[in-house]
C-alpha positions as CSV (number, residue, x, y, z in Angstrom):
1,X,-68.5,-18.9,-15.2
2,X,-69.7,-17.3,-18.3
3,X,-73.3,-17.7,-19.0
4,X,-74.8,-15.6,-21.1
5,X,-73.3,-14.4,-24.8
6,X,-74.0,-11.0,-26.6
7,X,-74.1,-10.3,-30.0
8,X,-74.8,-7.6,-32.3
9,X,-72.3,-5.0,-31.8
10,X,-70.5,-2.5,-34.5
11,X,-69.2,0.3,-35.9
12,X,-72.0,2.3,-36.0
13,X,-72.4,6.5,-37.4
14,X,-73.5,8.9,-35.0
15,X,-77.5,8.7,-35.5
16,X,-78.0,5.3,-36.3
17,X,-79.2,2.3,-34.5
18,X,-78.1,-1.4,-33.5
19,X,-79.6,-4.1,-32.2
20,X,-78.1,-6.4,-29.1
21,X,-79.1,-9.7,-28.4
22,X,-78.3,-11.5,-25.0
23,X,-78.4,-15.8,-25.4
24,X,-77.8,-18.3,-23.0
25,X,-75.0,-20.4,-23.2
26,X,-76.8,-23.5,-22.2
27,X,-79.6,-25.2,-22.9
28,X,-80.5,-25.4,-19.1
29,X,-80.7,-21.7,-18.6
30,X,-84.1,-20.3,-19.0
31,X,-84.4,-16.1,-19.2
32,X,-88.5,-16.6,-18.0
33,X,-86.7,-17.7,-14.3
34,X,-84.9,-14.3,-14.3
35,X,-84.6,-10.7,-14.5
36,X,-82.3,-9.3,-17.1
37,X,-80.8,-5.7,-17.6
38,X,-78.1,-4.6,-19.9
39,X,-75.4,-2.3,-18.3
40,X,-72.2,-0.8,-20.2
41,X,-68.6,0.1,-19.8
42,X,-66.6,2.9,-21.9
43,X,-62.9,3.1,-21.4
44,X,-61.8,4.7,-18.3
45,X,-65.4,4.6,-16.7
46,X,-66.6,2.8,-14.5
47,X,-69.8,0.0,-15.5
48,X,-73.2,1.2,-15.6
49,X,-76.7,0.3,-15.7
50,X,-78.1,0.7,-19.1
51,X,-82.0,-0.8,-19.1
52,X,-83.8,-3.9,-17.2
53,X,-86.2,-6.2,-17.5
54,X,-88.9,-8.3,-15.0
55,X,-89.7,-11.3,-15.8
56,X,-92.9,-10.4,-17.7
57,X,-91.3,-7.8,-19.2
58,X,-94.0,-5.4,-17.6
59,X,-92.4,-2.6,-16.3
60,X,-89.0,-1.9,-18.2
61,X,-86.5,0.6,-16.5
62,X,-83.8,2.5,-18.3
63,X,-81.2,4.8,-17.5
64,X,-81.6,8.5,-18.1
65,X,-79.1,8.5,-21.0
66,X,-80.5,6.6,-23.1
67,X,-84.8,6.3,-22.1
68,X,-86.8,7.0,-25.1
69,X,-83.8,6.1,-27.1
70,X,-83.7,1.6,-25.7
71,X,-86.1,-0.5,-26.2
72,X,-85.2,-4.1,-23.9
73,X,-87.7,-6.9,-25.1
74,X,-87.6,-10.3,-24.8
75,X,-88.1,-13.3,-27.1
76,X,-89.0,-16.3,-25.2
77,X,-89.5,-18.5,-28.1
78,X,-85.5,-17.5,-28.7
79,X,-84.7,-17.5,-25.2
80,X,-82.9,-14.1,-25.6
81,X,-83.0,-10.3,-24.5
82,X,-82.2,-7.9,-26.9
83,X,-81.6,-4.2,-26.5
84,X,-82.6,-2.2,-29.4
85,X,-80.4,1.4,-29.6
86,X,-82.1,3.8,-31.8
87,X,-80.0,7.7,-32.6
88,X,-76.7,6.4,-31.6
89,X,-74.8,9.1,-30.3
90,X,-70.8,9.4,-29.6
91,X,-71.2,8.6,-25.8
92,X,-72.8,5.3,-26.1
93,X,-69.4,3.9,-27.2
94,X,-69.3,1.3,-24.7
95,X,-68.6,-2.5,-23.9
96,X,-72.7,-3.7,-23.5
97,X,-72.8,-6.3,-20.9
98,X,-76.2,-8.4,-20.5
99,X,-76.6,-10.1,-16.8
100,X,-79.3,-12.0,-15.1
101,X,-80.1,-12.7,-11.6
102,X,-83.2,-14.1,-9.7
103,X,-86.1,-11.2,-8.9
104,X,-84.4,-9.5,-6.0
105,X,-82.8,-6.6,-4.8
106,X,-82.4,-2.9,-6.6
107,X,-82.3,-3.2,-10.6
108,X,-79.6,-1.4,-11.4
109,X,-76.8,-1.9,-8.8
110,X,-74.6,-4.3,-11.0
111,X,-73.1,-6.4,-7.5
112,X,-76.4,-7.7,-7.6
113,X,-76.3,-10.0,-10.6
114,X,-74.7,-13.6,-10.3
115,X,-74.7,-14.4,-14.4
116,X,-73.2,-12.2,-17.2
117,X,-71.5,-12.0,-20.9
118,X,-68.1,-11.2,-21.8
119,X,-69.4,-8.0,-24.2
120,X,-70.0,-6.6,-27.2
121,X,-68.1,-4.0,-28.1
122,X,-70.5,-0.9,-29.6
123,X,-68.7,2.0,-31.2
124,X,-70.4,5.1,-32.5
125,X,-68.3,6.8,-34.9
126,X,-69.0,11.0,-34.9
């Protein structure tokens, strides 16, 4: 059961930046109750964990790949989590997944979360 809904995904030139949003697809579903993280899936790979969120958005975590190049903030007057992708390079051509799951557990271990999108596909173009 599909819960959440990303947007903001592209074509995109090496170097340049995009913006993803994470929603919820109901009303009822509040992102302050969770923790978020964003993970991603390239074409013959398997999924991986991209950045996170707590519910205070105190102590972000991101992968190696891409730290100093993510920023994950959330808008709770929106109700969403957005990922913001700054010099855009060739292998961050991915399906971006956002997913959500009460505080517990290891952040980045994607088993872990019970809600996710469908994707947005992000291409970066070399």
């Amino acid at each position: 059961q599909v819960q959440l809904v990303e947007s903001g995904g592209g074509l995109v030139p090496a170097g340049g930046s995009l913006r993803l949003s994470c929603a919820a697809a109901l009303r009822t579903f509040s992102f302050s109750t969770y923790v978020v993280a964003w993970f991603r899936q390239a074409p013959g790979k398997e999924r991986e964990f991209v950045a996170y969120s707590d519910r205070g958005a105190n102590t972000p975590r991101y992968a190696d790949s891409v730290k100093g190049r993510a920023t994950i903030s959330r808008d709770n007057a929106k109700n969403t989590v957005n990922l913001q992708m700054n010099s855009l390079k060739a292998e961050d051509t991915a399906v971006y997944y956002c997913a959500a799951k009460r505080p517990s557990g290891t952040y980045k271990l994607a088993a872990e979360y019970a809600y996710w999108g469908q994707g947005t596909q992000v291409t970066v173009s070399s």
